[in-house]
TORDREN-501586 format. One record per atom (N, C-alpha, C): x, z, y; residue in three letters; chain. Coordinates in pm, 1 decimal, always signed. Each point is the difference from the previous one (the first is absolute). Example, Ala and Ser with C-alpha at 12.3 -4.5 7.8 and 13.67 -1.06 7.14 Angstrom:
BEGIN
@c1: +1319.0&c3: +780.0&c2: -569.0&code: ala&unit: A .
@c1: -89.0&c3: +0.0&c2: +119.0&code: ala&unit: A .
@c1: +90.0&c3: +0.0&c2: +120.0&code: ala&unit: A .
@c1: -35.0&c3: -72.0&c2: +105.0&code: ser&unit: A .
@c1: +82.0&c3: +6.0&c2: +119.0&code: ser&unit: A .
@c1: -77.0&c3: +73.0&c2: +109.0&code: ser&unit: A .
REM end
This chain:
BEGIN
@c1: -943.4&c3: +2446.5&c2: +1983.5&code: unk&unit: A .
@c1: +127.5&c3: -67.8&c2: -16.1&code: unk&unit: A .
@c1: +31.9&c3: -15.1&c2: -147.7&code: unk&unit: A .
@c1: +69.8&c3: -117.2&c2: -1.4&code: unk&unit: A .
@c1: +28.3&c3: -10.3&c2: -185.4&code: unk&unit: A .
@c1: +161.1&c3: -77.7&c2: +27.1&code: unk&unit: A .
@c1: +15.1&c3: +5.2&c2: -99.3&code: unk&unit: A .
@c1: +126.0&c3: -102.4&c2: -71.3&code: unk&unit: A .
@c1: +11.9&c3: -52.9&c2: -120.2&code: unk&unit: A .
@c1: -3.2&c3: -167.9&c2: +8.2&code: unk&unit: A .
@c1: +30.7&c3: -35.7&c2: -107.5&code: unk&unit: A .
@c1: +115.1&c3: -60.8&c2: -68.7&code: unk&unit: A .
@c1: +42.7&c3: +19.1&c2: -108.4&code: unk&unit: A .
@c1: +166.8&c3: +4.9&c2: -38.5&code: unk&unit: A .
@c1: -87.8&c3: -137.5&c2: -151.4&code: unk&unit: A .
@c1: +128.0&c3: -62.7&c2: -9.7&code: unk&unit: A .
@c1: -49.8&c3: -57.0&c2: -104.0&code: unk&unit: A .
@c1: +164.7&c3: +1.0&c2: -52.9&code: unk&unit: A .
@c1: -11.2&c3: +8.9&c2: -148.1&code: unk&unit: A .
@c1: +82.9&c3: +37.0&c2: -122.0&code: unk&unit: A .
@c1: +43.1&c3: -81.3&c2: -51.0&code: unk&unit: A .
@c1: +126.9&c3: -95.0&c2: -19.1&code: unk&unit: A .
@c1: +19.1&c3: -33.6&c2: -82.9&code: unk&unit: A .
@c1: +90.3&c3: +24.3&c2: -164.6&code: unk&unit: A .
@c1: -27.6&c3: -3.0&c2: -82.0&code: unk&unit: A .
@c1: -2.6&c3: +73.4&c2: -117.0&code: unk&unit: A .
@c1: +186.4&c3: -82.2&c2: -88.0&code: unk&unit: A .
@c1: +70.4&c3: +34.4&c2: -11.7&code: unk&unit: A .
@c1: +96.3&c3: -20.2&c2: -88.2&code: unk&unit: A .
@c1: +109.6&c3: +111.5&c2: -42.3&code: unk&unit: A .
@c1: +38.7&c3: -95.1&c2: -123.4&code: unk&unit: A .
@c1: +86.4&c3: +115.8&c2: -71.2&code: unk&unit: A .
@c1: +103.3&c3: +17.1&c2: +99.4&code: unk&unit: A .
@c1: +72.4&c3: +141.0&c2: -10.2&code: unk&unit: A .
@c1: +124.7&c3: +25.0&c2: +48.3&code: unk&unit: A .
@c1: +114.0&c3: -108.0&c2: +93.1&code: unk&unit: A .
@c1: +5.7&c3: -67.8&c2: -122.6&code: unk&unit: A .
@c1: +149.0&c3: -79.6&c2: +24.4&code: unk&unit: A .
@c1: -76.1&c3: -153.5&c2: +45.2&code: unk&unit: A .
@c1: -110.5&c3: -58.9&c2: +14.3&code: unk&unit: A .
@c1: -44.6&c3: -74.6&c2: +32.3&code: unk&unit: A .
@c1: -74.1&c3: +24.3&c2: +141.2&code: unk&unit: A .
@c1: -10.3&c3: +168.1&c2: +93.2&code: unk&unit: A .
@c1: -50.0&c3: +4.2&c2: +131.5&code: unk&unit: A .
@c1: +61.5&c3: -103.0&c2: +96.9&code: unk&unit: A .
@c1: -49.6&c3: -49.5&c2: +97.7&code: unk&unit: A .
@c1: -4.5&c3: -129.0&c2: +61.0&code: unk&unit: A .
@c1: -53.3&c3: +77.0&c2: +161.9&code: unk&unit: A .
@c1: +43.6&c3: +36.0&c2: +10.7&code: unk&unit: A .
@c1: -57.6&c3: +31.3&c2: +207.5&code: unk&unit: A .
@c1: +74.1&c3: -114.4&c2: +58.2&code: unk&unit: A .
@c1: +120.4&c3: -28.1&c2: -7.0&code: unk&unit: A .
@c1: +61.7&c3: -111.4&c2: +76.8&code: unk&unit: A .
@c1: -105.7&c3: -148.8&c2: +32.8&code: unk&unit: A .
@c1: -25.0&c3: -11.9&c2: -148.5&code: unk&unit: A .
@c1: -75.4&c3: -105.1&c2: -10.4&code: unk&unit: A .
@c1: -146.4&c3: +11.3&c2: +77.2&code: unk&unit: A .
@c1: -68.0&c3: +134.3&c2: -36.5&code: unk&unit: A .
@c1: -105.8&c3: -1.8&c2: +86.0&code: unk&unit: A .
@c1: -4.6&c3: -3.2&c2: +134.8&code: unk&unit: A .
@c1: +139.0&c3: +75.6&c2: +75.4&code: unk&unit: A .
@c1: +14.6&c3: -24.3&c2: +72.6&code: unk&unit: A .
@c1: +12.1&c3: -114.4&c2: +104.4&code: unk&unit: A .
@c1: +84.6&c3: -87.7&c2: -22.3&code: unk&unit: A .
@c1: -8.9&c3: -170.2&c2: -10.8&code: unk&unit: A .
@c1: -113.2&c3: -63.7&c2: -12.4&code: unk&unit: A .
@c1: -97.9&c3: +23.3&c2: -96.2&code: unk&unit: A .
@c1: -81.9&c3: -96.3&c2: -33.9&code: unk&unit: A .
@c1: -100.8&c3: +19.0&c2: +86.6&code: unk&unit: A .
@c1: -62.7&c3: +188.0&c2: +107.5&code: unk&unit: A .
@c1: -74.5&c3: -19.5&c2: +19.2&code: unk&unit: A .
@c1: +28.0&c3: +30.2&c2: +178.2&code: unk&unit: A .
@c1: +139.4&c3: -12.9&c2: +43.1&code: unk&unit: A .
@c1: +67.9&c3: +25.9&c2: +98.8&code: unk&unit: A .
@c1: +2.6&c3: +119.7&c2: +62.2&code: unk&unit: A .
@c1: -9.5&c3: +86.6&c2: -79.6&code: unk&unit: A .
@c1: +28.4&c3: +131.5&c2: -27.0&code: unk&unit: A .
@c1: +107.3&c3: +59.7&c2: +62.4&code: unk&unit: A .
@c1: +20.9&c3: +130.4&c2: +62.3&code: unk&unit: A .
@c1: +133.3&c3: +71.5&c2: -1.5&code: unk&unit: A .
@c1: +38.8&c3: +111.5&c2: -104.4&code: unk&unit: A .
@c1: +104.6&c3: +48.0&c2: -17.2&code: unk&unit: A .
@c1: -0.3&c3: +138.8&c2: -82.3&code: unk&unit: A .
@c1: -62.2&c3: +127.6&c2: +108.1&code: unk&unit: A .
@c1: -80.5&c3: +83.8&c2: -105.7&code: unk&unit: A .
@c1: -35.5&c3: +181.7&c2: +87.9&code: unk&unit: A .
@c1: +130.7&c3: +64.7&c2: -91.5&code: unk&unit: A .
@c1: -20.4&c3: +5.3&c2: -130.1&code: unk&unit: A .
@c1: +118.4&c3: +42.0&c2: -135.4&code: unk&unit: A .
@c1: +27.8&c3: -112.9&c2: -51.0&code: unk&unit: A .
@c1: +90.6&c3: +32.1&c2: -152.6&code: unk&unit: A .
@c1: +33.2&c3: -36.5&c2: -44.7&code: unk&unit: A .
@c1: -104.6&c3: -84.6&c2: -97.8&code: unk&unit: A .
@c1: -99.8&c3: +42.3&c2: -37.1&code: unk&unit: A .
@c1: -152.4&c3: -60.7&c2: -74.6&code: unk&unit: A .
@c1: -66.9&c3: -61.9&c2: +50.9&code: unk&unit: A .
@c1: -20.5&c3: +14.5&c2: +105.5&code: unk&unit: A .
@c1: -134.8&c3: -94.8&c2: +85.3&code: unk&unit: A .
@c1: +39.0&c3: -57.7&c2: +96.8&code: unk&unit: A .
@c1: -110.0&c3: -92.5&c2: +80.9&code: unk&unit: A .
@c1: -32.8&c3: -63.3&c2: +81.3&code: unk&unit: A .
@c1: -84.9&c3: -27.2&c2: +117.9&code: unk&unit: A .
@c1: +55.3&c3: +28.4&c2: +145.7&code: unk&unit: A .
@c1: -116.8&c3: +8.7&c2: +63.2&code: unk&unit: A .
@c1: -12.6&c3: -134.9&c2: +129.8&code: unk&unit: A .
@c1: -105.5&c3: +32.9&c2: -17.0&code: unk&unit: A .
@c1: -23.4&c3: -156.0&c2: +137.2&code: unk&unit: A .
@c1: +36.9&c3: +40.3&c2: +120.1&code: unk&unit: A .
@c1: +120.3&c3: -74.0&c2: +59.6&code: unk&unit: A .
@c1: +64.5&c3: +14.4&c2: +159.8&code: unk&unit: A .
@c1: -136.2&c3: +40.5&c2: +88.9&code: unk&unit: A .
@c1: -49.9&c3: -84.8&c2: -19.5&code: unk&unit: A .
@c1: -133.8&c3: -10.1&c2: +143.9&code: unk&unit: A .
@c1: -103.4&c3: +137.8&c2: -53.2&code: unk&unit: A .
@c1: -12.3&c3: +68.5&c2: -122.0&code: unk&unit: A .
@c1: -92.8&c3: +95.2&c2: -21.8&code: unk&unit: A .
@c1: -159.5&c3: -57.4&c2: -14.7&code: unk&unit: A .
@c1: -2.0&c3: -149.6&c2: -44.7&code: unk&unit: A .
@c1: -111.0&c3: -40.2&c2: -43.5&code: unk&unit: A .
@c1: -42.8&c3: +59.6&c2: -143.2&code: unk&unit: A .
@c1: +95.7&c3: -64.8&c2: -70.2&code: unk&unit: A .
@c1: +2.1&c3: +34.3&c2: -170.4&code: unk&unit: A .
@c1: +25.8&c3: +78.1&c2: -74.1&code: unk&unit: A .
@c1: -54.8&c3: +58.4&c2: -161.1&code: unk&unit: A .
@c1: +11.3&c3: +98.6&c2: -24.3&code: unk&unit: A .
@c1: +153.4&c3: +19.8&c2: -69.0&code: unk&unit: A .
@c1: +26.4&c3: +86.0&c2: +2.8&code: unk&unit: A .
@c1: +156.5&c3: +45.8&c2: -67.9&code: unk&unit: A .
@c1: -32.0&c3: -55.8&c2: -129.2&code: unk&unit: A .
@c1: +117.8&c3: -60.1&c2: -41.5&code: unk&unit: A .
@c1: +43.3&c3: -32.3&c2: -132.3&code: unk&unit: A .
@c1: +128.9&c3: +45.0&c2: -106.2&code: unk&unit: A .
@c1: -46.7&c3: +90.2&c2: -39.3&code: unk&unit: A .
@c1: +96.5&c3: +83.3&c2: -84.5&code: unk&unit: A .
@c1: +73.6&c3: -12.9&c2: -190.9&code: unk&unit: A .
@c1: +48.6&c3: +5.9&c2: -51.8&code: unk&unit: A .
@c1: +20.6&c3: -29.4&c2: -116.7&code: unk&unit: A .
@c1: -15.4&c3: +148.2&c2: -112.1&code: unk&unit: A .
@c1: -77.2&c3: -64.5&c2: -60.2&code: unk&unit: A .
@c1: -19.1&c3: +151.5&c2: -94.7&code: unk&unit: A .
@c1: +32.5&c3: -14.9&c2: -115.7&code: unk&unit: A .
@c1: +119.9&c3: +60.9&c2: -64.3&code: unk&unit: A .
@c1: +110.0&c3: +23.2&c2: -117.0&code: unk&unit: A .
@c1: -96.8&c3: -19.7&c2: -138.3&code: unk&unit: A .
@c1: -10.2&c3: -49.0&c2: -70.0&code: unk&unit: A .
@c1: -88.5&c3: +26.0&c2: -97.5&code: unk&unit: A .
@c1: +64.0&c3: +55.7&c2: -148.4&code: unk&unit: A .
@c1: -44.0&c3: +71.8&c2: -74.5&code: unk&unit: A .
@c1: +70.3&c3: +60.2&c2: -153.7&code: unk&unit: A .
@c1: +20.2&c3: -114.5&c2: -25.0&code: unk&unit: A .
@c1: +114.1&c3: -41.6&c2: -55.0&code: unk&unit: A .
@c1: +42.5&c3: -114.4&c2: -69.3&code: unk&unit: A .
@c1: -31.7&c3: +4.9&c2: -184.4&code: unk&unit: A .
@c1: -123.3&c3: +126.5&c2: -19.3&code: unk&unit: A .
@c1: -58.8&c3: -22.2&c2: -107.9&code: unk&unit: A .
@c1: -143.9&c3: -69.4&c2: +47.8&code: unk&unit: A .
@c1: -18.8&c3: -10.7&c2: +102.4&code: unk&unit: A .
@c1: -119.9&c3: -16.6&c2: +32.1&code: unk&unit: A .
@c1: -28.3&c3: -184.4&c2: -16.4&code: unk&unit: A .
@c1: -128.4&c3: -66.8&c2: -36.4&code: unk&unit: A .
@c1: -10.5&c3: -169.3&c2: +23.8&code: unk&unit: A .
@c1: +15.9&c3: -46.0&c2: +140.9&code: unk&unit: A .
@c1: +71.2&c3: -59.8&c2: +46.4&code: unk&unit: A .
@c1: -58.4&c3: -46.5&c2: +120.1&code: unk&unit: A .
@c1: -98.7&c3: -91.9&c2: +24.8&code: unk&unit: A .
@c1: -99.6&c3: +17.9&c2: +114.3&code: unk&unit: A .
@c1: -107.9&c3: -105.8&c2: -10.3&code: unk&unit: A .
@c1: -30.5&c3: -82.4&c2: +110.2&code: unk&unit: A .
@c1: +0.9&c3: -88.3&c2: +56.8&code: unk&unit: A .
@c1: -41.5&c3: -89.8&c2: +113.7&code: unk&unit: A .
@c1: -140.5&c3: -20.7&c2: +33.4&code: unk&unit: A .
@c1: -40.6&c3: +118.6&c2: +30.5&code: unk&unit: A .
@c1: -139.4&c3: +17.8&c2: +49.0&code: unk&unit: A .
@c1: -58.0&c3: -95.7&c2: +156.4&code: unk&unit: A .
@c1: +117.9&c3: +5.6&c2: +60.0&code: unk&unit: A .
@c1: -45.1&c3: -50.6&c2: +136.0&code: unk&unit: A .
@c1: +119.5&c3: -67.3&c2: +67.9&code: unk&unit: A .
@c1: +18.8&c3: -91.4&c2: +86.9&code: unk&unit: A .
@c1: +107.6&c3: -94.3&c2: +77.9&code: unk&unit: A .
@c1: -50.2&c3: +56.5&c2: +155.5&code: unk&unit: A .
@c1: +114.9&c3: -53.8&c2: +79.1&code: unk&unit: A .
@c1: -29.6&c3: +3.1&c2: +153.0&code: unk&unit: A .
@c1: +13.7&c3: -138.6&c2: +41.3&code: unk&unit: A .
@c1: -83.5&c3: -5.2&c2: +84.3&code: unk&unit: A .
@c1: -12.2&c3: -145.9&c2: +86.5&code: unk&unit: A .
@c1: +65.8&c3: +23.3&c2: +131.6&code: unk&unit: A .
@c1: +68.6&c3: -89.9&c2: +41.0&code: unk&unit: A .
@c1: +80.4&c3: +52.8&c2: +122.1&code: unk&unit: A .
@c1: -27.7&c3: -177.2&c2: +84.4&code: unk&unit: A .
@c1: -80.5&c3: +24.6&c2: +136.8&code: unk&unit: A .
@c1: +8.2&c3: -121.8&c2: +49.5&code: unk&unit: A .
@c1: +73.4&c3: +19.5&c2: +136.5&code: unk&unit: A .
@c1: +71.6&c3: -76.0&c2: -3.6&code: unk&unit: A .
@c1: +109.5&c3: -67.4&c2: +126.5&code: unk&unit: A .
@c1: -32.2&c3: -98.6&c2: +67.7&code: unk&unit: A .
@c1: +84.8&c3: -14.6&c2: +98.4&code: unk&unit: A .
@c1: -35.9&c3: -152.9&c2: +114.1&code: unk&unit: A .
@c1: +58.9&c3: -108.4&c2: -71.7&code: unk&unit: A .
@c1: -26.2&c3: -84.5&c2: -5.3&code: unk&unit: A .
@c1: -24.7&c3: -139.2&c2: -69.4&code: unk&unit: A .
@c1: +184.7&c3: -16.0&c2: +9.6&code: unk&unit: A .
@c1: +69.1&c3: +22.6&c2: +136.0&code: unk&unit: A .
@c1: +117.5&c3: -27.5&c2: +19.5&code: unk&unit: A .
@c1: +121.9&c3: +106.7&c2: -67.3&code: unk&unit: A .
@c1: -85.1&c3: +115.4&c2: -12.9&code: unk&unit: A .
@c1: +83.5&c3: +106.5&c2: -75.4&code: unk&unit: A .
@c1: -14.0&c3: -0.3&c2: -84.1&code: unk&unit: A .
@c1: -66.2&c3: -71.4&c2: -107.0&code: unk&unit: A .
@c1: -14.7&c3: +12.3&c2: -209.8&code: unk&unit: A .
@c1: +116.9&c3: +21.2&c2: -36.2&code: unk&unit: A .
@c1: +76.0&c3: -190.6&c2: +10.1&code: unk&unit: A .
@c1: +78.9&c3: +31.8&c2: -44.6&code: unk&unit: A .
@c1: +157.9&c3: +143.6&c2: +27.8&code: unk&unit: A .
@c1: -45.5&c3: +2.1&c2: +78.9&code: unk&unit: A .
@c1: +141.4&c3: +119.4&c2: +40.5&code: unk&unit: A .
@c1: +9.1&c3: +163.3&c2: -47.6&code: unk&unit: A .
@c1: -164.0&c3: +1.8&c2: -2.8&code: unk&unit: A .
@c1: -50.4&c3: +98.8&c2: -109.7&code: unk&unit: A .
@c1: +20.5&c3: +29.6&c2: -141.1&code: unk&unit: A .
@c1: -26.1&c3: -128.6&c2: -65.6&code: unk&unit: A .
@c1: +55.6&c3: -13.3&c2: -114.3&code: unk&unit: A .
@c1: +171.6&c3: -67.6&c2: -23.5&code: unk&unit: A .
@c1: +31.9&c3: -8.1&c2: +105.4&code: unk&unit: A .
@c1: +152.2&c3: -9.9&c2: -38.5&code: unk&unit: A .
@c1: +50.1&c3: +148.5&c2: -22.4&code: unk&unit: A .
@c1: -45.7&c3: +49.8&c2: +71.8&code: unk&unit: A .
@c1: +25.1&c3: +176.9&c2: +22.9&code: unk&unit: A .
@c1: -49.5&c3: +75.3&c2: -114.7&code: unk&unit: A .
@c1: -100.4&c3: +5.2&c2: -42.0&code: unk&unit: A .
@c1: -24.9&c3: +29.7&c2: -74.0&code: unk&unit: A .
@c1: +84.0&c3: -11.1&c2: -137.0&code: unk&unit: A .
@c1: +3.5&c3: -147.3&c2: +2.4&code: unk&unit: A .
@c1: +114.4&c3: -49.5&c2: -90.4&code: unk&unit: A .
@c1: +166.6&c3: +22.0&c2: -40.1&code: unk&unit: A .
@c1: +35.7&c3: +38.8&c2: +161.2&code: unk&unit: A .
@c1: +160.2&c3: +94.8&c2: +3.6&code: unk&unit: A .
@c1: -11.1&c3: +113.7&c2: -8.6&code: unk&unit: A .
@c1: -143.7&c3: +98.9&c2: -1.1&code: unk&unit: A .
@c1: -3.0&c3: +130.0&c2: -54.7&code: unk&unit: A .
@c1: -19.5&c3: +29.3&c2: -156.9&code: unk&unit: A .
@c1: +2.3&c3: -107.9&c2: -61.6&code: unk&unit: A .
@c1: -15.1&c3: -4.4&c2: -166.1&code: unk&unit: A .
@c1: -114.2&c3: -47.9&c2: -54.5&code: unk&unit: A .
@c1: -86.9&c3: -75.3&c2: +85.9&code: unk&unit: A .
@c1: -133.9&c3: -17.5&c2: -59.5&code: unk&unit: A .
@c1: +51.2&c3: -142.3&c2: -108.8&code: unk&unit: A .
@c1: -133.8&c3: -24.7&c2: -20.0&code: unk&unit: A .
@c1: +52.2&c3: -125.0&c2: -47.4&code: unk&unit: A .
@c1: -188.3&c3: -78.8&c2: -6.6&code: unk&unit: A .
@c1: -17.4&c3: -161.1&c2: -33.7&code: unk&unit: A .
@c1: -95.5&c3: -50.9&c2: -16.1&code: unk&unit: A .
@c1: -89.3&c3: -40.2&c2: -106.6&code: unk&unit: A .
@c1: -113.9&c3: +76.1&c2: +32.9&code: unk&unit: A .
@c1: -61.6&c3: -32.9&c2: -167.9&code: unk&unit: A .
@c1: -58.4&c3: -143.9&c2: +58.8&code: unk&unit: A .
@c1: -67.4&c3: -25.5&c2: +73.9&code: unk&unit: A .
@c1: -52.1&c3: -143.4&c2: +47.2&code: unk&unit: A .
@c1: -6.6&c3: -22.8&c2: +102.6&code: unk&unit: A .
@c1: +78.9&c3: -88.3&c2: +33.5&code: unk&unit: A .
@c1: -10.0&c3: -72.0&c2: +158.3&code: unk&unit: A .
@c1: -32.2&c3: -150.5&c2: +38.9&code: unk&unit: A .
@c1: -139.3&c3: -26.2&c2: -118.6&code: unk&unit: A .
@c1: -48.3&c3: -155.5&c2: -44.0&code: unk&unit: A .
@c1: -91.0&c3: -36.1&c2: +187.1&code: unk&unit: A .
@c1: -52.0&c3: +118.9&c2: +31.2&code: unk&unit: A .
@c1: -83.9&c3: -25.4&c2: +149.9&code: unk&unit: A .
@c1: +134.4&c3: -4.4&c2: +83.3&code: unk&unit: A .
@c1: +106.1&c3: +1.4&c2: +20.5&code: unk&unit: A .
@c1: +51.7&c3: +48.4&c2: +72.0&code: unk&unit: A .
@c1: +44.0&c3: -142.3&c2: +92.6&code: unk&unit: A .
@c1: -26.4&c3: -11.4&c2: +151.1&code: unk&unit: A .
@c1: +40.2&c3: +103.4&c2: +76.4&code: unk&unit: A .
@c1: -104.2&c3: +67.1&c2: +80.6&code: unk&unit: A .
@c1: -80.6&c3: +9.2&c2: -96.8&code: unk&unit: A .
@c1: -148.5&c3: +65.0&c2: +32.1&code: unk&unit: A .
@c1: -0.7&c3: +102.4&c2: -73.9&code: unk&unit: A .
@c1: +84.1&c3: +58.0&c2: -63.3&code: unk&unit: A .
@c1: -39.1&c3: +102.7&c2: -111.0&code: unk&unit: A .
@c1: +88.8&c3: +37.5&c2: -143.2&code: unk&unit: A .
@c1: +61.2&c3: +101.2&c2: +2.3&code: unk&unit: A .
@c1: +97.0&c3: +58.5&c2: -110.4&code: unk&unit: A .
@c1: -22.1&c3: +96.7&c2: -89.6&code: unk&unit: A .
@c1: +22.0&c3: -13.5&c2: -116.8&code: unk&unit: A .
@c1: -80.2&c3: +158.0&c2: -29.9&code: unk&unit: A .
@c1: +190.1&c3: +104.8&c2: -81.4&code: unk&unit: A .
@c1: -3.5&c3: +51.5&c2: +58.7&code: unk&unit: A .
@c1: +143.2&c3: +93.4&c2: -18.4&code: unk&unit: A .
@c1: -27.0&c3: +130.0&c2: -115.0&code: unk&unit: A .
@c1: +116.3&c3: +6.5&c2: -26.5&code: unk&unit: A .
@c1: +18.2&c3: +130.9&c2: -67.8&code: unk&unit: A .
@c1: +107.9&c3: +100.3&c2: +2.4&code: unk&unit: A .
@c1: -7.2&c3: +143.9&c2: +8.8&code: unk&unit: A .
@c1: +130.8&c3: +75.9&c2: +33.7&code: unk&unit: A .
@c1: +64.2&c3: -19.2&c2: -116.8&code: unk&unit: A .
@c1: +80.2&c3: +109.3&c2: -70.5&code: unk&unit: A .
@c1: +74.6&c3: +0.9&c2: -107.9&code: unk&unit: A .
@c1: -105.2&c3: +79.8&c2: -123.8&code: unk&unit: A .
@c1: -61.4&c3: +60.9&c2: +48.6&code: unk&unit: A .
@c1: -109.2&c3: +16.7&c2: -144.0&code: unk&unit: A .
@c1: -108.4&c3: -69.7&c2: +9.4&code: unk&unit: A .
@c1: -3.2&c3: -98.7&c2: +43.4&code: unk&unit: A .
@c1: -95.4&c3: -77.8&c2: -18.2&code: unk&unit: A .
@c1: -145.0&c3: -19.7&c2: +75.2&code: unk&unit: A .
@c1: -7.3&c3: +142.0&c2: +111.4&code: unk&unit: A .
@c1: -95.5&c3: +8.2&c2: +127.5&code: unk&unit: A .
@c1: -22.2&c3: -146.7&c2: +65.5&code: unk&unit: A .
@c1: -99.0&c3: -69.9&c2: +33.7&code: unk&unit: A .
@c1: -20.0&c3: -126.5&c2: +27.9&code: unk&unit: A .
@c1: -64.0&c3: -12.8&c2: +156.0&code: unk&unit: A .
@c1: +79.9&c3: -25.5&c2: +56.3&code: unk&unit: A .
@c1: -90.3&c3: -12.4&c2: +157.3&code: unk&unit: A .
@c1: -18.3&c3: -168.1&c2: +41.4&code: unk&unit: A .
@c1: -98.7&c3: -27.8&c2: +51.0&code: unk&unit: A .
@c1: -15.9&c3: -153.0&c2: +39.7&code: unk&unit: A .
@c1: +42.8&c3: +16.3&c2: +169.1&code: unk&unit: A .
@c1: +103.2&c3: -77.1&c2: +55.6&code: unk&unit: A .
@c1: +25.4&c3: -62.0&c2: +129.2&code: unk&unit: A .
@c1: -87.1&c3: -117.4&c2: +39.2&code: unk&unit: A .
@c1: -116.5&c3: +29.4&c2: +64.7&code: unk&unit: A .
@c1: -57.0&c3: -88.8&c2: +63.8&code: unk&unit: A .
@c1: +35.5&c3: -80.1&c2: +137.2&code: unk&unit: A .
@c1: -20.6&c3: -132.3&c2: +1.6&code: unk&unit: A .
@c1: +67.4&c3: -49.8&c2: +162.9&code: unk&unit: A .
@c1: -173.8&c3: +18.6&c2: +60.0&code: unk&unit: A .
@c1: +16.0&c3: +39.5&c2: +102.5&code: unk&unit: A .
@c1: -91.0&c3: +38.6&c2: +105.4&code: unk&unit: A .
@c1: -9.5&c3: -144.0&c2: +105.8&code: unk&unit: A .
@c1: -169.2&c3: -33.0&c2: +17.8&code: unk&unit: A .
@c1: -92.5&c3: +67.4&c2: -32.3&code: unk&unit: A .
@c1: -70.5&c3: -54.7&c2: -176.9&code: unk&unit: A .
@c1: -89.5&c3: +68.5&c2: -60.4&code: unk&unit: A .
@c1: +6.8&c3: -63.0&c2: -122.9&code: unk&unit: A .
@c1: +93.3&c3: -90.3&c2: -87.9&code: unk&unit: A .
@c1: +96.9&c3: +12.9&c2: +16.0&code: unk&unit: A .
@c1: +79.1&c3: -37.4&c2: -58.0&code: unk&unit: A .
@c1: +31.3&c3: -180.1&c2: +2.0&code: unk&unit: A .
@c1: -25.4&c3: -58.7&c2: +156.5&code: unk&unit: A .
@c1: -10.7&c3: -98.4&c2: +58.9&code: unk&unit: A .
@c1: +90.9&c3: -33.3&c2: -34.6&code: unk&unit: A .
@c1: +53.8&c3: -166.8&c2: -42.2&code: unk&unit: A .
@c1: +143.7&c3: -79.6&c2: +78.7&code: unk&unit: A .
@c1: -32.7&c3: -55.3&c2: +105.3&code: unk&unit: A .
@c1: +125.5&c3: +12.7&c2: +101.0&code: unk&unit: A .
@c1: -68.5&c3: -105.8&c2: +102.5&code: unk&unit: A .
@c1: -20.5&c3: -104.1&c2: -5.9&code: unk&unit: A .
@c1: -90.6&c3: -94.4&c2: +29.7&code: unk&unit: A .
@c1: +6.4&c3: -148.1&c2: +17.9&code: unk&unit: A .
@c1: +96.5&c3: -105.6&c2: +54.9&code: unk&unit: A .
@c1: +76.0&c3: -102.2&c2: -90.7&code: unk&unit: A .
@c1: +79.5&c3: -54.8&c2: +69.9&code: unk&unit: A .
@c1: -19.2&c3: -18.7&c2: +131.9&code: unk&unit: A .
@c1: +86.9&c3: -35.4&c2: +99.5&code: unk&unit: A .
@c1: -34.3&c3: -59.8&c2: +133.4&code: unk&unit: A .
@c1: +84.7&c3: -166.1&c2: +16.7&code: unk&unit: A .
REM end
């Protein structure tokens, strides 16, 4: 048996669970993290960092949704404080950021399809 938790890293006054929460349809366990309703996904937690420390953007999350839920994802995301670094693919594709600058891409599912007019 294992568990995997994945971290996201900001200063103090810039922690963001709301937002992760939202963005990856998350509920609260505490006040820091994030866990998946259904128990597919791994917990997503926020880890305080020394505010002497650099911060660094080593890695993003990709989050894919049903083609019909993108946008509602990223509206949400968006009333929890996120905001948009690029949403040039969109409505195939957004790429978000919390308040320190953590970057997750909202994909519309599947591959990031539009539908075809009809």
């Amino acid at each position: 048996m294992h568990e995997i938790q994945l971290a996201v890293a900001a200063r103090p006054e810039a922690v963001d669970a709301g937002f992760w929460r939202a963005v990856l349809g998350y509920a609260p366990l505490a006040d820091d993290n994030a866990v998946d309703p259904l128990g597919h996904g791994s917990t997503v937690w926020m880890q305080e960092l020394d505010p002497d420390k650099m911060l660094r953007h080593a890695m993003h999350i990709d989050v894919s949704v049903a083609r019909d839920q993108a946008g509602a994802r990223v509206a949400a995301a968006l009333a929890a404080g996120g905001r948009i670094v690029d949403d040039s693919e969109a409505p195939a594709a957004w790429i978000l950021a919390d308040r320190a600058g953590n970057r997750v891409c909202v994909a519309a599912w599947p591959d990031g399809a539009v539908p075809s007019p009809r």
